[in-house]
N, C-alpha and C positions, 0 to 999 in steps of 0.2 A: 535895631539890635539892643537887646537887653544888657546892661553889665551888671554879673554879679561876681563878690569876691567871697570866698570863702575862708573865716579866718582860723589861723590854728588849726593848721592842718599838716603832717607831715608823716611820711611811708614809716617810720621808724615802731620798728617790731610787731607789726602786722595787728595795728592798734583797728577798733572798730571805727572809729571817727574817717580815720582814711578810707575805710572799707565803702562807708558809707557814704563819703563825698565823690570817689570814683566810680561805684557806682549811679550816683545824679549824671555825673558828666558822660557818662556811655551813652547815659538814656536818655540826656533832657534835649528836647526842639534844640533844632540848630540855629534859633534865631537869639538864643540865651549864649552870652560869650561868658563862661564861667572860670575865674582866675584863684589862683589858692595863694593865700599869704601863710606862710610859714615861720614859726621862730626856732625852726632848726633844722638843721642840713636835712637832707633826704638823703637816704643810707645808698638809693641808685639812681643813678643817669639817668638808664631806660626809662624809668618811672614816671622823670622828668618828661621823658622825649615821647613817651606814652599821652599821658595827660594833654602834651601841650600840642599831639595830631589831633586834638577834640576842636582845636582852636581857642584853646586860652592859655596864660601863660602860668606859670610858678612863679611867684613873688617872694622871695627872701629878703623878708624883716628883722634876722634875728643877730645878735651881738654877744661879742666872749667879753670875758672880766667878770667881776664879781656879783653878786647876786642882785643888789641894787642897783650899779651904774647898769648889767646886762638889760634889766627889767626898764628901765629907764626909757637907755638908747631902742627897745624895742617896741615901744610905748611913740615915739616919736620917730622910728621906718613910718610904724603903721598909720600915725595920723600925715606924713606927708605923702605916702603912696595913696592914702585916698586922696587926698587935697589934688594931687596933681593925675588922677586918671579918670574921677568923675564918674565914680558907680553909682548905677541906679539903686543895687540890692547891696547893703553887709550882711550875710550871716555867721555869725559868730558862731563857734563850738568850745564845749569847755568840758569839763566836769567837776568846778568849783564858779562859786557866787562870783569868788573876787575877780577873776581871770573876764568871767564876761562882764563885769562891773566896767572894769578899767582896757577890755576894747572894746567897746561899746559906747564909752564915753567918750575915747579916741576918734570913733567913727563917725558919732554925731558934733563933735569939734571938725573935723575933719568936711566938713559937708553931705556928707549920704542922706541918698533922699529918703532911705527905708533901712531902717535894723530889726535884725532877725535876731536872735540869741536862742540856744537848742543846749538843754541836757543831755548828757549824755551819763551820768551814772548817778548810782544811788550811795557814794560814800568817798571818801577823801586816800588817794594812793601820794606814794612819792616816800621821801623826807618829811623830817618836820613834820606830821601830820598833824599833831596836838594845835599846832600852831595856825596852820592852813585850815581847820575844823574853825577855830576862833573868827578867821578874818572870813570865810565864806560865812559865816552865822549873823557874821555887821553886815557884810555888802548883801547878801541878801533882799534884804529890806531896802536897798535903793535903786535896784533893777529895773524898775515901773518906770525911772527919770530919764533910763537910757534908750530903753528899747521900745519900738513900734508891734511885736510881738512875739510872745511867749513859747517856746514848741519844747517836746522831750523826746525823749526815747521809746518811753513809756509813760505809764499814770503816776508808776511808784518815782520814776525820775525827775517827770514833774513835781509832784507835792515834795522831794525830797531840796528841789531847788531852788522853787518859789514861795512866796508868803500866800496864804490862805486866799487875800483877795485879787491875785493873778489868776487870769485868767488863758491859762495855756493849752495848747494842740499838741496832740500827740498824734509823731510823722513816724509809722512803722519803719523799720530797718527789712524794707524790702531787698529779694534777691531775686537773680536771674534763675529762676527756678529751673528751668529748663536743662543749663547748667549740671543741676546736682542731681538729677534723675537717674536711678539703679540702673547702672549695664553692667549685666554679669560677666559679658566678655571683656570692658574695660577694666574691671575689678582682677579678674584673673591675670591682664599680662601686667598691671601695677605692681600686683604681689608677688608675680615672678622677676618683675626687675628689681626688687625691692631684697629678694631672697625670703620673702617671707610667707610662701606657698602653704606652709606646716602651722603655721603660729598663730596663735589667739592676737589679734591686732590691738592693741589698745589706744585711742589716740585723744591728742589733748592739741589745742590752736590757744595762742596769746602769746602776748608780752612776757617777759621773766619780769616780773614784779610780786608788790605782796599783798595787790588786789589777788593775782590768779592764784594765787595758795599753793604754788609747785611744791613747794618740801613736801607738803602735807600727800601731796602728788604720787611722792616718790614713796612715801608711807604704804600707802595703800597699796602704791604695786606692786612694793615687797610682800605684800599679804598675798596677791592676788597670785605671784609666780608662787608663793608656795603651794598655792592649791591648783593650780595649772602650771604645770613647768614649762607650757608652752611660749608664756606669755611674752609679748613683747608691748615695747612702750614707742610711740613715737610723738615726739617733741615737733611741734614748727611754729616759728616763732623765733625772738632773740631780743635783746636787751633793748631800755630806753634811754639814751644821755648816757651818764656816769652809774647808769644800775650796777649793784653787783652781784642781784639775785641770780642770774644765771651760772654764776661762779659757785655762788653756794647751793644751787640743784647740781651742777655738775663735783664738786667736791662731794657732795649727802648720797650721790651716785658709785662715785667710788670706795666711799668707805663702808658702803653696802655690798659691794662687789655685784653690781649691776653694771658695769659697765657695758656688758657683750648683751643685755638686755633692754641698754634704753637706747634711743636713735634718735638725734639731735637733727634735724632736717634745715634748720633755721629757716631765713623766708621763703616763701616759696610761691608762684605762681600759676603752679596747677592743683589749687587745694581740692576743688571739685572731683579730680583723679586720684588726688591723695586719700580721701575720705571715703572714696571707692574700696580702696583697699583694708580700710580697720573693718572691725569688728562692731564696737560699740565704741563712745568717745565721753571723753568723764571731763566737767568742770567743775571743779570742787570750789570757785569764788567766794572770796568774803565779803563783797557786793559787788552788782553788775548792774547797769541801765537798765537792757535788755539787750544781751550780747548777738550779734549775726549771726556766729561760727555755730549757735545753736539752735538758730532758722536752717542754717544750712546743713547742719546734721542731719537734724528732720527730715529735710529733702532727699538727704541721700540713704534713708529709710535706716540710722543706725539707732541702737536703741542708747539711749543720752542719759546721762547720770548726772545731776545738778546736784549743788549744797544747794539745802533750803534757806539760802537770805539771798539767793534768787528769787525777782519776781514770779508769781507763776503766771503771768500776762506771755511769758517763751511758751508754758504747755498748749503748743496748737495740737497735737496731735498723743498717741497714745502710748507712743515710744518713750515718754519723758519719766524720771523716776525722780523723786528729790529727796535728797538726808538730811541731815542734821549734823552739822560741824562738829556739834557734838559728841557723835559716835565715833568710836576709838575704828581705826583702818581696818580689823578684820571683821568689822560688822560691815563696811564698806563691803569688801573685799566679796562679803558674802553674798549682799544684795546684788551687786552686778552680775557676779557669775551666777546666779539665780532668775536671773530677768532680759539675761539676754537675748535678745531674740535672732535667732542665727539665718532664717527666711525673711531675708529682704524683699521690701516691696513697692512699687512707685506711688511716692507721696505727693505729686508734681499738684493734682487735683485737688489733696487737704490746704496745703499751706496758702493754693493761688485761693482759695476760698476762705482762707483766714486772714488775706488783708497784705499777705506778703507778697507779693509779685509786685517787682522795682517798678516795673510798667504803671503799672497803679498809682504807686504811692509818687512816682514820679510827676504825674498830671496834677495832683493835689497841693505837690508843693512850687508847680512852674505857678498854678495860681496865685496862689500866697504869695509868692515871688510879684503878680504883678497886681495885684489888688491894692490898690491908692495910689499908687503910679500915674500921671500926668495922662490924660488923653490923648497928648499931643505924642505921648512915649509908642513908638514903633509897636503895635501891639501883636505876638507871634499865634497864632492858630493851635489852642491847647485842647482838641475836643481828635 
């Protein structure tokens, strides 16, 4: 048995890092026992009790009080949870230098016999970001001390992480394609249970934060329902920690008098069905890794609307369109309802040939997982 943990990791607002690690553990050999260390509650049980029928557990590392002692105590769960469980694999997740600087260095203090370390975006979210830009731009540069290898999201997430002479892999955000493939029958009774059999579907998946650019969101829609009065919006998705983004889309909703237009679904478990039912699906990001939710669009053959400080490493397919943040909402407004394409069609074929099929990318990274691992290490059948 292989052990790996995976760090920084937690269900909270339908973040891609979680997407992406529950996805490994659906798919990877049963001979890999894959454990998640977390530095904050998980929003549901089930999640918990989900994951851990794979055969690995949820590890809660994380500490309330102030932003130093929290950071501290949580710096010091994670170096005694390795010290006393003895993984073979860490792989770290982050989307700042300093975060996998400082577990990574926990994990190689800690004994691990292999560190992983993975990008996951191209820019700095939260608080403080002025601040967080500064200290990922130092620890950057001393990445190379901690970690055994390099991986991103994408190309642009790599070079956005690493220094020039890293040498990093880039592990696609493979999906269950299969999953998101067009049924016109299941599309039909989502939008009747939905009530939204009449409606131009518009939909949007993320976090409430101010990487995903919801105001900007809600801009547009106002554009978009004046020119279709049909339109609707729907939200899924919900806050992270103490966000209050979601308070000020749903306030910038009401003093629109959108309210009976937008639809708040928060998390949700059957995205694959949800996406059935929109129309087309808009992320307007002020940067992204290389987001899932818009692999998974693709799949479910909707035509996708990106701001352009999107990678375009997401355009697998033809359905993708990208703007410019700098275009005021009723250019937006225009391009969508201009390009949508209303005959869906099964994309199962494009995406599993552009590298996206978890199946895939799952076999690529069990290797990585055991390349330089002991001889003597139980070795699982990855062919």
């Amino acid at each position: 048995m292989v052990k790996v943990l995976e760090v920084n990791v937690d269900d909270n607002g339908y973040g891609g890092v979680y997407a992406f690690v529950l996805n490994l553990i659906e798919n990877i050999n049963r001979e890999f026992q894959v454990d998640i260390c977390s530095f904050e509650r998980f929003e549901s049980k089930d999640n918990i009790g989900y994951i851990e029928s794979f055969g690995g557990k949820v590890r809660y590392c994380g500490h309330y009080g102030g932003v130093i002692r929290k950071n501290i105590n949580c710096l010091k769960n994670l170096y005694k949870l390795i010290k006393d469980q003895d993984y073979d694999v860490i792989h770290v997740h982050s989307d700042v230098a300093y975060k996998l600087f400082l577990y990574a260095l926990m994990s190689k203090l800690g004994g691990a016999k292999k560190v992983l370390i993975h990008s996951h975006s191209t820019g700095v979210d939260g608080k403080h970001r002025h601040i967080k830009k500064v200290l990922h731009s130092i620890a950057k540069n001393f990445l190379k001390y901690v970690a055994d290898k390099f991986l991103a999201c994408s190309d642009k997430a790599g070079r956005w992480m690493y220094t020039d002479d890293s040498n990093f892999t880039v592990v696609k955000n493979g999906i269950k394609v299969e999953n998101f493939s067009y049924n016109k029958k299941l599309r039909a009774g989502i939008r009747k249970e939905l009530n939204l059999e009449n409606n131009l579907v518009i939909g949007h998946i993320g976090r409430f934060c101010y990487q995903k650019n919801q105001l900007f969101l809600i801009d547009i829609f106002k554009q978009l329902k004046k020119q279709n009065p049909k339109s609707k919006l729907l939200f899924i998705g919900s806050y992270v920690g103490d966000s209050t983004d979601m308070d000020s889309v749903k306030a910038k909703v009401l003093e629109l008098n959108l309210q009976d237009e937008v639809i708040f679904l928060g998390i949700r478990h059957d995205v694959p069905n949800l996406m059935q039912a929109m129309d087309c699906f808009l992320l307007p990001s002020r940067f992204e890794g290389l987001c899932i939710v818009g692999i998974e669009a693709q799949a479910s053959g909707l035509s996708c609307f990106f701001s352009d400080t999107i990678t375009r490493e997401l355009e697998i397919t033809d359905l993708c369109h990208f703007i410019g943040l700098d275009k005021a909402p009723e250019e937006w407004a225009d391009i969508v309802l201009k390009n949508i394409t209303i005959e869906r069609r099964d994309m199962s074929q494009e995406i599993s040939d552009a590298g996206y099929d978890i199946k895939t990318e799952v076999k690529k990274i069990e290797k990585i997982y055991m390349k330089g691992l002991e001889k003597a290490q139980c070795t699982p059948p990855l062919d």
